[in-house]
N, C-alpha and C positions, 0 to 999 in steps of 0.2 A: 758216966757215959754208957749208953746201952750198947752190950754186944754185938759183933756182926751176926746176923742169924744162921746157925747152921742150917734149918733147911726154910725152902721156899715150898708154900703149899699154894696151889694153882687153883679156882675154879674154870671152868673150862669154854662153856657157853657165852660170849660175849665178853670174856678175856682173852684167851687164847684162836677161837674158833666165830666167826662171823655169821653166827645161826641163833642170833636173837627172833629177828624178823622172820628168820625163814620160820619161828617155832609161832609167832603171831600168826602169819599167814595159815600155819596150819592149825592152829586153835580157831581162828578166828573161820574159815574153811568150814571145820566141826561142830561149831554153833553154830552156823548157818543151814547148814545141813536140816538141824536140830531144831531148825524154827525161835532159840533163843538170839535176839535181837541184843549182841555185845560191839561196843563199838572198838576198833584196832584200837586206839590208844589205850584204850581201859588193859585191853589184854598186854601191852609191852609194861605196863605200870606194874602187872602183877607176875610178869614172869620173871625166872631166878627162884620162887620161892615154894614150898612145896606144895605139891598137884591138888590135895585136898583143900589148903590154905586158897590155893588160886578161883577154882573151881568156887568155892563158898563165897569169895570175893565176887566171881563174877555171874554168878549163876542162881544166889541168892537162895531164895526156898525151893528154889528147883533144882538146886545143886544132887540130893538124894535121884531125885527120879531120872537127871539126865546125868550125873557125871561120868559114869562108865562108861556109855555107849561117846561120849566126848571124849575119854581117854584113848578111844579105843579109832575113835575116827583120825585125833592127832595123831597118834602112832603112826596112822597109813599114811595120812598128806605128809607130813614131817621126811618118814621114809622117800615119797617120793620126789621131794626138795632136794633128797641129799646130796644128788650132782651138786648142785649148786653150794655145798659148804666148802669155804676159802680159809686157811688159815688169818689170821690179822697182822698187820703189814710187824713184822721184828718179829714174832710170836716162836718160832724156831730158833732164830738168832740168838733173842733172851735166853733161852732154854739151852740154849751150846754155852753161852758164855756162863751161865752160871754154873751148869755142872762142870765147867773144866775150872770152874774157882773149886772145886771140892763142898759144894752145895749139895743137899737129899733132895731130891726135889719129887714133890707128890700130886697130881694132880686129884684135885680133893670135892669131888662130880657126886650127886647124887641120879643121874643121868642112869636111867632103865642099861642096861648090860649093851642089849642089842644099837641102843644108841649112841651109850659109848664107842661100839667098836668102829661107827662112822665116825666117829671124832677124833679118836685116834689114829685113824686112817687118812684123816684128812691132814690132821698134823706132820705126822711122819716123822713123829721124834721119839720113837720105843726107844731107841738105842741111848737116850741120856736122860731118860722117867727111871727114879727107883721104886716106884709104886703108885698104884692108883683106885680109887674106891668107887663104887657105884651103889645103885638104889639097893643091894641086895645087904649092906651092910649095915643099913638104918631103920627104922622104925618108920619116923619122922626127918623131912628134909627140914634146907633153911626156909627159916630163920631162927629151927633149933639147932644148935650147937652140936648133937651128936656126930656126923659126918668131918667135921672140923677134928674133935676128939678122936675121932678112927684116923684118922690122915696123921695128925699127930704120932697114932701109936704104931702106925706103916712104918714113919722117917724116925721113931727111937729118938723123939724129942721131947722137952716140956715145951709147956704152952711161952716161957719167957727165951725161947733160943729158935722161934721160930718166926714169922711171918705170911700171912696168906696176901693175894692178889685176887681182886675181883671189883667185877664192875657193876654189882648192884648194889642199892640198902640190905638186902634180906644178906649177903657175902661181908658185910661187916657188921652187921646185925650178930651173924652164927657167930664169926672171930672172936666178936669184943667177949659174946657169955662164953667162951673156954677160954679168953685170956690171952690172945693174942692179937697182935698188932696187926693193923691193913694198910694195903696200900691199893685205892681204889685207879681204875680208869674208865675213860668216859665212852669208849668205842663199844659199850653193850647201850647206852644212851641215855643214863641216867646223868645229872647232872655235879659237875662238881660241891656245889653247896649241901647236895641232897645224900652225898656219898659221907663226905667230910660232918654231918650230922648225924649219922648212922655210928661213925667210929673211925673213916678212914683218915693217917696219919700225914699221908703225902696221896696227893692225886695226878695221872697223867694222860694224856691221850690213848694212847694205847702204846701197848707192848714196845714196839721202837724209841716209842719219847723215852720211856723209862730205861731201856736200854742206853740211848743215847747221853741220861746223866745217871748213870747206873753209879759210878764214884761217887757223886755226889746224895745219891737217894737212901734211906730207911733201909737198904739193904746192902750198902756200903761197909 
């Protein structure tokens, strides 16, 4: 029988925080800008996964010549969306209930520093986070493992006494190569077939379903 996990690692964007779209809108903004002709779904297909990955995906042999002046245009539209980021309907609640179970609980973000601090801001749950990582601690995001591995060595766990949450392929993609178990949700808007083929073990709507059979779930 596999252990209750001591800690839960979080991705943040489209699990916890409701700023998948808002990061299309402002990708998609930036190419526009840029005279590159990408269309929104392409960009929600490739967001979650890291900025160079994305970018090459969608920008092709022009990715060199425009990707920076794109990063750099996301950055501002992204910023100025940030009213508009909501937590996700349970996304706090989860997050109480599990650390008053004596949970570590790591929010495990490759999220530029400055955009983390909107996200945590929007959350409002410092007071029951034991740590959290950003873009400054990796080389490379997902859907390499590195970021997952840092998060891990925050909550002073192995890879078999933990569990991550996330709602994309590229969030079970990073889990499964360090060895840990996912449990995906579908409120960043990936599908559950699509999650559950990547690596996730249990899938839910978002953060309240999973709270709501938290007894019964991977993390029971």
């Amino acid at each position: 029988m596999t252990e209750t996990p001591k800690a839960v690692l979080f991705d943040v964007d489209g699990t916890l925080i409701d700023s998948n779209y808002l990061h299309v809108e402002a990708w998609a903004h930036a190419f526009s800008d840029l005279g590159a002709d990408v269309s929104a779904w392409r960009v929600h297909r490739a967001i979650g996964q890291d900025s160079a990955r994305l970018l090459a995906a969608l920008l092709g042999d022009r990715a060199d010549e425009l990707g920076d002046r794109a990063k750099e245009l996301h950055s501002r539209y992204y910023k100025e969306l940030a009213p508009r980021l909501r937590p996700l309907n349970g996304a706090r609640e989860l997050l109480r209930a599990l650390s008053q179970q004596g949970r570590t609980l790591v929010l495990a973000t490759s999220a530029p520093e400055d955009e983390l601090r909107l996200l945590t801001e929007a959350l409002d749950s410092d007071d029951v986070l034991d740590a959290t990582t950003n873009a400054d601690d990796v080389d490379t995001a997902k859907p390499d493992p590195s970021i997952v591995q840092v998060a891990l060595g925050k909550a002073g766990v192995g890879p078999e006494e933990a569990i991550f949450v996330g709602d994309t392929v590229w969030d079970c993609i990073a889990a499964s190569r360090a060895g840990v178990r996912t449990i995906g949700v579908l409120c960043g808007g990936s599908s559950s077939a699509e999650l559950r083929s990547a690596g996730a073990i249990a899938v839910y709507d978002d953060p309240a379903a999973l709270l709501s059979e938290l007894h019964l779930s991977p993390l029971a």
